[in-house]
TORVODREN-624861 format. One line per field, with one value per residue (C-alpha): chain; x, y, z; residue in one letter; residue number from 1. Coordinates in Angstrom, 3 decimals, always signed. Each point is the difference from the previous one (the first is absolute). Example, Ala and Ser with C-alpha at 12.3 -4.5 7.8 and 13.67 -1.06 7.14 Angstrom:
% residues 2
mol: (A | A)
c1: (+12.300 | +1.370)
c2: (-4.500 | +3.440)
c3: (+7.800 | -0.660)
type: (a | s)
seq: (1 | 2)
% end
This chain:
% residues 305
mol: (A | A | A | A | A | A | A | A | A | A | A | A | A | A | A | A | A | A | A | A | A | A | A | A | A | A | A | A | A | A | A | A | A | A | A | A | A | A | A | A | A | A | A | A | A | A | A | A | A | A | A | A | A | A | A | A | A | A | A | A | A | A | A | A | A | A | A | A | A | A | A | A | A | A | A | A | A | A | A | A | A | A | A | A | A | A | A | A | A | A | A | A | A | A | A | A | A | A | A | A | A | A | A | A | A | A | A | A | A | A | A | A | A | A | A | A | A | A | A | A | A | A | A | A | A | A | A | A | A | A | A | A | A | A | A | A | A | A | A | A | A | A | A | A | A | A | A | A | A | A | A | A | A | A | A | A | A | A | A | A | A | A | A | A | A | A | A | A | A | A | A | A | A | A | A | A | A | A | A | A | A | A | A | A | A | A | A | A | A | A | A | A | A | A | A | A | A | A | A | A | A | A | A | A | A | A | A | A | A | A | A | A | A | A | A | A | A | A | A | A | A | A | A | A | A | A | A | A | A | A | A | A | A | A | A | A | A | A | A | A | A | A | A | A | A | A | A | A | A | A | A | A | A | A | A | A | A | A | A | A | A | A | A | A | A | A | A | A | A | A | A | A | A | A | A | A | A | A | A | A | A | A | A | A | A | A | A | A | A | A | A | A | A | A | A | A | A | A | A | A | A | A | A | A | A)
c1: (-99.128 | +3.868 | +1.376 | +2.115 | -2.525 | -2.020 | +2.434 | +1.130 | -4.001 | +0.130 | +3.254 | -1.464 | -2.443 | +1.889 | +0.570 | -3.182 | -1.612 | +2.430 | -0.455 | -4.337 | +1.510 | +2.698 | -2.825 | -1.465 | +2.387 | +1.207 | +3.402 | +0.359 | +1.558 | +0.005 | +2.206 | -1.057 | +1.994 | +3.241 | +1.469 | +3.568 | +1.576 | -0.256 | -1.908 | +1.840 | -0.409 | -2.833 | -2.402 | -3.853 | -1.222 | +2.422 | +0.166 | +0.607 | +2.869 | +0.937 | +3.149 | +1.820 | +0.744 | +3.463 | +1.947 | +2.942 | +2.725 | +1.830 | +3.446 | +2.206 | -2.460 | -1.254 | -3.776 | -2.923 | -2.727 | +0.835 | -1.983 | +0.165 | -0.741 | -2.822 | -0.168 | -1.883 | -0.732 | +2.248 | -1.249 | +1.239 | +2.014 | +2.325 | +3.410 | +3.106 | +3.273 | +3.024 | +2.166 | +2.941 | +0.782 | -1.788 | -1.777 | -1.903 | -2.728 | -3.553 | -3.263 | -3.319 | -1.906 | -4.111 | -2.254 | -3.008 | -3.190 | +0.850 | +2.940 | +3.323 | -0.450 | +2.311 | +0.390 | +0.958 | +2.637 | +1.014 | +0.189 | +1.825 | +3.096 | +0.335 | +0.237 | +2.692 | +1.859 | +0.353 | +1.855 | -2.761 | -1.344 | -3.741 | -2.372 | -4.012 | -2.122 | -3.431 | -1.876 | -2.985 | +1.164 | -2.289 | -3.194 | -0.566 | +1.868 | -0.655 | +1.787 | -3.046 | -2.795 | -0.620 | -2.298 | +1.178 | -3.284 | +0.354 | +3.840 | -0.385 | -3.531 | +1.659 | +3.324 | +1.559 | -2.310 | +0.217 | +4.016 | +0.830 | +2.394 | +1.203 | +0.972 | +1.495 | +2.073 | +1.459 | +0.642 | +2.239 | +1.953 | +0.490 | +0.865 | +2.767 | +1.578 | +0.196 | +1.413 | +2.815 | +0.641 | -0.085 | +0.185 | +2.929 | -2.265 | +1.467 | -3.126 | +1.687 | -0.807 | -4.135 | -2.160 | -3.255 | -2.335 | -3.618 | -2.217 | -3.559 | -1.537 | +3.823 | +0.079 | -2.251 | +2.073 | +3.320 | -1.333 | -1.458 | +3.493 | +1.898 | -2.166 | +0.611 | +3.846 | +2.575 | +2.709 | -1.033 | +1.889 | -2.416 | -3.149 | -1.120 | -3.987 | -1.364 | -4.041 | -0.546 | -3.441 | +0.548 | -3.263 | -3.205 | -3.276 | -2.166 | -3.395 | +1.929 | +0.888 | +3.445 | +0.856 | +1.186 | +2.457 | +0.962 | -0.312 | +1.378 | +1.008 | +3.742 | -0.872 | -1.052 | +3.243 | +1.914 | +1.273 | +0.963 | +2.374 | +3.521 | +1.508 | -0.374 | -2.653 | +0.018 | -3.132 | -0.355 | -3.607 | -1.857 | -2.179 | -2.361 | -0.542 | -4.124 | +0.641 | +2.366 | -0.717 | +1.857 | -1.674 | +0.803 | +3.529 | +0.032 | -1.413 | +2.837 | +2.331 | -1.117 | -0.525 | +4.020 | +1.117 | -1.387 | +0.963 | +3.714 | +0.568 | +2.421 | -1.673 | -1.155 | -2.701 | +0.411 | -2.493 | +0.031 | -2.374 | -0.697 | +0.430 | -3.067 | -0.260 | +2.551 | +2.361 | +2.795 | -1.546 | +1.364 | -2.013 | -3.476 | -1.166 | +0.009 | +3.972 | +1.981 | +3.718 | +0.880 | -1.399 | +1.223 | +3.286 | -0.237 | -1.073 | +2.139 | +3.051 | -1.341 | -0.808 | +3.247 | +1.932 | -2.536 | +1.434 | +3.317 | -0.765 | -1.672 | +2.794 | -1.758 | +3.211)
c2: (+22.857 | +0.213 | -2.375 | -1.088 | -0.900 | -1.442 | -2.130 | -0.680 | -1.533 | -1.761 | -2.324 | +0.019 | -1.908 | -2.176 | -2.579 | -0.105 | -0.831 | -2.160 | -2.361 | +0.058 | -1.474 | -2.674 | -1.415 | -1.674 | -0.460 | -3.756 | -1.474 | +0.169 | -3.151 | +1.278 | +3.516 | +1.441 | +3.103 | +0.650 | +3.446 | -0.065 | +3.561 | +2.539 | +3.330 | +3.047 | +2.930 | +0.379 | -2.252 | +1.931 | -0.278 | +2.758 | +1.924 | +3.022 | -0.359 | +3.222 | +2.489 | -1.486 | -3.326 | -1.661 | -1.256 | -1.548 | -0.371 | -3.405 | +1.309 | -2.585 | -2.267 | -2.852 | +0.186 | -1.005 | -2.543 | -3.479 | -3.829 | -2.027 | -3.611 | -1.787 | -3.132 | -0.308 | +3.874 | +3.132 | +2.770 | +3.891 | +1.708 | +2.726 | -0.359 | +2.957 | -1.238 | +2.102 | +0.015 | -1.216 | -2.809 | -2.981 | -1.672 | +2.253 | -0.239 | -0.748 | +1.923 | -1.266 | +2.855 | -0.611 | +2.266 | +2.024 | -0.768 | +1.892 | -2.749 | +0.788 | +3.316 | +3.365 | +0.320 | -3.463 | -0.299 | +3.744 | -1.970 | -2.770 | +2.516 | +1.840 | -3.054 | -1.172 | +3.386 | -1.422 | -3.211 | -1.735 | -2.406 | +0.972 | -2.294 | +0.940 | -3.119 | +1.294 | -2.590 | +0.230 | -1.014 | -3.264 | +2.203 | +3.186 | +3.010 | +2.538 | +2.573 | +1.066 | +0.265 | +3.333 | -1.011 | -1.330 | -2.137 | -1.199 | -1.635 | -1.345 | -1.622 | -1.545 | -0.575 | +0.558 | -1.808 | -3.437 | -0.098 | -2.817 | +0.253 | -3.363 | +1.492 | +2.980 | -1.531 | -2.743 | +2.980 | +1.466 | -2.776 | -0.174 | +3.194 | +0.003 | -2.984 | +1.625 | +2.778 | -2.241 | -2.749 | +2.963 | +3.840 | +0.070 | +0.203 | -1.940 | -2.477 | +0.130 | +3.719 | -0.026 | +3.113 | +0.876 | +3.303 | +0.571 | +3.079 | +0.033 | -3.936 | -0.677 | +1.116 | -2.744 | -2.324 | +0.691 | -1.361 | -3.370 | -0.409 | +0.830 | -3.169 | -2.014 | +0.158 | -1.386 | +1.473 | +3.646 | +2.546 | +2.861 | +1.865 | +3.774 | -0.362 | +3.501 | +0.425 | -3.618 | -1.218 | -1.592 | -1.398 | -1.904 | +2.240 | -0.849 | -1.719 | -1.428 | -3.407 | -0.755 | -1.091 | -2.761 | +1.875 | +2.316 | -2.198 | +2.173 | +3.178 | +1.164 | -0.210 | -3.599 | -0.884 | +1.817 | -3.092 | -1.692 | +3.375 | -0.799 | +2.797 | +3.435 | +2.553 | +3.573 | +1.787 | +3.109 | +1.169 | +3.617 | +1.216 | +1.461 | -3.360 | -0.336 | -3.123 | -1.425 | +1.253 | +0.511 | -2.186 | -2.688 | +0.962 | +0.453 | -3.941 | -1.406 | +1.635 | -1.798 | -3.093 | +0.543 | +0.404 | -2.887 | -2.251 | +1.483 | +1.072 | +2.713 | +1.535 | +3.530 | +2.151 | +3.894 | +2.403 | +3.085 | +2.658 | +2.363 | -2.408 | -1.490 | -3.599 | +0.179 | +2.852 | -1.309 | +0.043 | +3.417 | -0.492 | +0.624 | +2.825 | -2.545 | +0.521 | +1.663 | +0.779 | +0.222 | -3.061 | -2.272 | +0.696 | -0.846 | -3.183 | -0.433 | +0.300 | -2.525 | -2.584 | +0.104 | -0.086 | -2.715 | -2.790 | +1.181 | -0.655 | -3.347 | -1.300 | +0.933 | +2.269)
c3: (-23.472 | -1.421 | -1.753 | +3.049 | +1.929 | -2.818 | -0.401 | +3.293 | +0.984 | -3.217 | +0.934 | +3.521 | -1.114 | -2.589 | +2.880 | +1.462 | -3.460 | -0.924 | +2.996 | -1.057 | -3.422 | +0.918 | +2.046 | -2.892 | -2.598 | -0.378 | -1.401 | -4.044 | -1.258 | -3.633 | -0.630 | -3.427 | +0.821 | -0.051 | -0.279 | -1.652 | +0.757 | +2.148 | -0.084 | -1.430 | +1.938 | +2.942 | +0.682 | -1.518 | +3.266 | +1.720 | -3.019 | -0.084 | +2.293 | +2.295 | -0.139 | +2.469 | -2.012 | +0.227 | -2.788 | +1.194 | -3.156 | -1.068 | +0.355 | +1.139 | +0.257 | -2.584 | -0.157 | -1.851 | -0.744 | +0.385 | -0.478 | +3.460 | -0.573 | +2.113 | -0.803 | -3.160 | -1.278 | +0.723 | +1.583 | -0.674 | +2.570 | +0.751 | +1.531 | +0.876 | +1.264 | -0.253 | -3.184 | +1.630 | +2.344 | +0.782 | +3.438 | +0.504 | +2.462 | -0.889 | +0.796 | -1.352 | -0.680 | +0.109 | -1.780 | +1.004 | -1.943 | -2.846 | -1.292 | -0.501 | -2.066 | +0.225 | +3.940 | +0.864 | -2.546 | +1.434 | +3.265 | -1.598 | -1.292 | +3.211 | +1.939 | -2.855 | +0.410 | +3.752 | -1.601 | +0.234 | -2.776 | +0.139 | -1.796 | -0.405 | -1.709 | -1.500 | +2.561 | -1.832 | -3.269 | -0.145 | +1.690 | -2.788 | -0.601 | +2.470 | -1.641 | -2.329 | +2.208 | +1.153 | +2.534 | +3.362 | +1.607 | -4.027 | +1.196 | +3.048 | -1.529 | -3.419 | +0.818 | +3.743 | +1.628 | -2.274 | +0.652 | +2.718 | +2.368 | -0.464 | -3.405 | +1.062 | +2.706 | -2.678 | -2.367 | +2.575 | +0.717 | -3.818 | -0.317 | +2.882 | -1.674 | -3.494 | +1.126 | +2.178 | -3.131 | -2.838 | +1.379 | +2.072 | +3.256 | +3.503 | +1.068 | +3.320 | +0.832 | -1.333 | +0.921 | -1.370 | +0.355 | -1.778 | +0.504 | +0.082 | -0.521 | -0.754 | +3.819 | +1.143 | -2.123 | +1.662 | +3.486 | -1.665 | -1.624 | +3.360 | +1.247 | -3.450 | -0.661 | +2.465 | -1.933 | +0.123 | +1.862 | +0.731 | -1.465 | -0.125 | -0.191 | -0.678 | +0.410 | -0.439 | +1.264 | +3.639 | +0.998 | -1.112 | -0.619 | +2.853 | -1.018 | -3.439 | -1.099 | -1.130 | -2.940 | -1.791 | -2.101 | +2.824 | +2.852 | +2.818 | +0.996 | +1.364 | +3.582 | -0.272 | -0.816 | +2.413 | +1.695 | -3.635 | -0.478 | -1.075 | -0.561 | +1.825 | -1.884 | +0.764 | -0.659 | -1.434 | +0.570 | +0.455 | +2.620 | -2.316 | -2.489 | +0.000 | -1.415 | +2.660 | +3.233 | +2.696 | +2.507 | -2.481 | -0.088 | +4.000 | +0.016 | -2.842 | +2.529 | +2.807 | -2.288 | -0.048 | +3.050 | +1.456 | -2.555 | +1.048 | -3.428 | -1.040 | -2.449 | +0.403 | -1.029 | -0.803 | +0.116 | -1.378 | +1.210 | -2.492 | -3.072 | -1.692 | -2.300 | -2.763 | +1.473 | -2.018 | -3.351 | -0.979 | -3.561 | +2.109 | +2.842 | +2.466 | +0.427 | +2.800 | -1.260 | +4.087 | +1.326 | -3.644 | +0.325 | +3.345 | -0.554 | -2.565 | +1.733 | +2.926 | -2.098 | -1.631 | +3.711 | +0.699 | -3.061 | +1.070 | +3.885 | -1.139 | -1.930 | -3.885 | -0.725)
type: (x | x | x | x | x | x | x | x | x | x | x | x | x | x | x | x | x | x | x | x | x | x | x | x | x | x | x | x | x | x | x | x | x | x | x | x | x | x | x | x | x | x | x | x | x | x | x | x | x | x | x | x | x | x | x | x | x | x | x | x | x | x | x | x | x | x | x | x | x | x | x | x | x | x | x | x | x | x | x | x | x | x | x | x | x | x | x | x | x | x | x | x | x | x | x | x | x | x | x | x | x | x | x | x | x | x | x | x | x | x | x | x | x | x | x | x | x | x | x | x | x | x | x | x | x | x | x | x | x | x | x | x | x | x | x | x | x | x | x | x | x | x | x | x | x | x | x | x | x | x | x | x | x | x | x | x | x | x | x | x | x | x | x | x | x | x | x | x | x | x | x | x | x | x | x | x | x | x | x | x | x | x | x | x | x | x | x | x | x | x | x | x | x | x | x | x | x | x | x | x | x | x | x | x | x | x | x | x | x | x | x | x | x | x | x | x | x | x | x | x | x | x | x | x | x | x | x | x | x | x | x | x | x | x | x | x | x | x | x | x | x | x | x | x | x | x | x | x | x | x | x | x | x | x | x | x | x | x | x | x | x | x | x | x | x | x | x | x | x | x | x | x | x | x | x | x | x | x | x | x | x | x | x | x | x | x | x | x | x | x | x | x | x | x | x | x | x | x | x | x | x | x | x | x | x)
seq: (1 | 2 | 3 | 4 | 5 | 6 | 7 | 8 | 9 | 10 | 11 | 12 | 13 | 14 | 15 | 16 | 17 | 18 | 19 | 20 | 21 | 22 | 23 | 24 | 25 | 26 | 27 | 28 | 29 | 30 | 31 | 32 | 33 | 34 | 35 | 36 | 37 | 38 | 39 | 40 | 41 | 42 | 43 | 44 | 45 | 46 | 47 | 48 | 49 | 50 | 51 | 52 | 53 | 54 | 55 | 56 | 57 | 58 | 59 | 60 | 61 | 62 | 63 | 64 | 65 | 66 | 67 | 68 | 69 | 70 | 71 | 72 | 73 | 74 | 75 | 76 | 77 | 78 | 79 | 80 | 81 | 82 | 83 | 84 | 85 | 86 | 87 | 88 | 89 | 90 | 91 | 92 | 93 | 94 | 95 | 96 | 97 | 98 | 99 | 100 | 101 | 102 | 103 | 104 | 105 | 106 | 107 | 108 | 109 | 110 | 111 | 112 | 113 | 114 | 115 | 116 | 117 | 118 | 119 | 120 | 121 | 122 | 123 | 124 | 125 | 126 | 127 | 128 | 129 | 130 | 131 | 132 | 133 | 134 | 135 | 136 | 137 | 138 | 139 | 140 | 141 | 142 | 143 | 144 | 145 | 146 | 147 | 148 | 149 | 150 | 151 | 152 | 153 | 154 | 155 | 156 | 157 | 158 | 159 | 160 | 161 | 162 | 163 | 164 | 165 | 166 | 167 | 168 | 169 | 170 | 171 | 172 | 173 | 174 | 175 | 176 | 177 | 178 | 179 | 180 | 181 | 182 | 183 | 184 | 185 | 186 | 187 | 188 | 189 | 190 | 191 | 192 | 193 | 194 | 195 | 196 | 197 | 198 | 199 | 200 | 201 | 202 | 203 | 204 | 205 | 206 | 207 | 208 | 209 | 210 | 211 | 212 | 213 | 214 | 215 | 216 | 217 | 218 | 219 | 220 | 221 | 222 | 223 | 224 | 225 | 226 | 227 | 228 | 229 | 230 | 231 | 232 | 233 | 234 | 235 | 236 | 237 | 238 | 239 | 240 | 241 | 242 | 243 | 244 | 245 | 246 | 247 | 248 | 249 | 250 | 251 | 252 | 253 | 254 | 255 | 256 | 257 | 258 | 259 | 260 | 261 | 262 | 263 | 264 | 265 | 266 | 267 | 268 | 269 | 270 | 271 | 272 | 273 | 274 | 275 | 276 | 277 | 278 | 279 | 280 | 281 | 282 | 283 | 284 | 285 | 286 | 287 | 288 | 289 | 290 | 291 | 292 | 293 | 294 | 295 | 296 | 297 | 298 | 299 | 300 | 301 | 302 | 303 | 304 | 305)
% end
């Protein structure tokens, strides 16, 4: 088997074993971890990363690791904004399970070379530090799956008012795009935050695995809160995710339609889970830009520009 499909089964079945393990885990009231800056490089996990890697430069922009205040600790994140000017708008950009290492900070300058001030927390700063474990089962198990999306949600909102009071970012025009479980994450904060403008959610988990209990960290899944949406989510999925299939994507888009919502779901044929993670096999150069270039005209269309 090549490493491309290798990998390609092993992240389709990232979200089917992570739903087996959220069934049992219960809430921690005592945090022993905290993890105070972010990962240099790529995550172990994707190492070694493939040819077609982008590095997007810092010119004109000002970039770098930051400390976003949440209530009692700080947590590590990474924000671009351009060099000059100010207002600028806001997107929230949500990790995949690997943290914010190398390619979401990437993501995070070529959104700022947009004028956008781009801001990625490392949401599981409280949970372990993904960033050294080379095994991916080994994540989801010890960390991923014991992060609450109570938490996450609240982290958000903190983040999107740091970067309004402190980073020159306009609260009033509020985007925010994850890949991967970030992608699940951008449709429970399109149902969370009255204030947001729009979301790009790109392979995010839609639907509950049938025959398994929820849990009570990750109580539901996007399509549950379809109805609670407050902002319009466009969906950036590919036909040939194992992991998120298309009859689960054909029932979200249903889910949407009769709710009368005007979000949108894309999906893109030849493109498997994680086509715009140009760091791993799993990326199409056609079908990423692509998307790229939609979700941008969708924050502009949506009033986060």
């Amino acid at each position: 088997m090549t490493r491309r499909a290798s990998e390609a089964v092993t992240i389709a079945r990232m979200d089917q074993q992570l739903d087996s393990l959220l069934a049992p885990a219960e809430p921690e009231d005592r945090r022993q971890f905290l993890k105070t800056s972010l990962t240099a490089g790529f995550a172990l996990a994707v190492q070694p990363v493939t040819a077609a890697t982008i590095t997007t430069d810092t010119n004109g922009l000002t970039a770098g690791e930051v400390k976003i205040p949440m209530g009692d600790v700080e947590i590590p994140g990474y924000r671009a904004m351009p060099e000059k000017g100010a207002r600028f708008p806001i997107v929230l950009v949500v990790q995949e399970i690997f943290g914010v290492h190398e390619h979401i900070k990437d993501l995070c300058r070529r959104l700022a070379k947009t004028g956008y001030c781009a801001v990625a927390p490392e949401l599981y700063a409280r949970q372990g530090d993904v960033s050294k474990i080379e095994n991916f089962q080994q994540i989801i198990r010890e960390v991923v799956s014991k992060v609450p999306d109570q938490q996450v949600m609240s982290d958000l909102d903190k983040t999107a008012e740091w970067a309004a009071k402190t980073q020159k970012g306009d609260a009033s025009k509020l985007a925010v795009t994850g890949f991967c479980w970030g992608g699940r994450i951008v449709w429970l904060y399109a149902a969370h935050n009255p204030r947001l403008k729009a979301g790009a959610a790109w392979y995010g988990r839609l639907v509950p695995t049938p025959g398994q209990p929820s849990s009570p960290l990750q109580p539901r899944q996007p399509i549950e809160v379809v109805k609670d949406l407050k902002a319009p989510v466009l969906g950036l999925y590919g036909a040939k995710d194992r992991g998120i299939s298309v009859e689960s994507v054909e029932q979200m888009r249903a889910a949407l339609k009769d709710a009368g919502s005007k979000s949108e779901i894309l999906l893109y044929a030849d493109s498997d889970h994680g086509f715009n993670a140009d760091y791993r096999p799993s990326y199409n150069e056609k079908d990423a830009k692509d998307a790229w270039a939609k979700m941008l005209d969708w924050f502009q269309k949506h009033g986060a520009r």
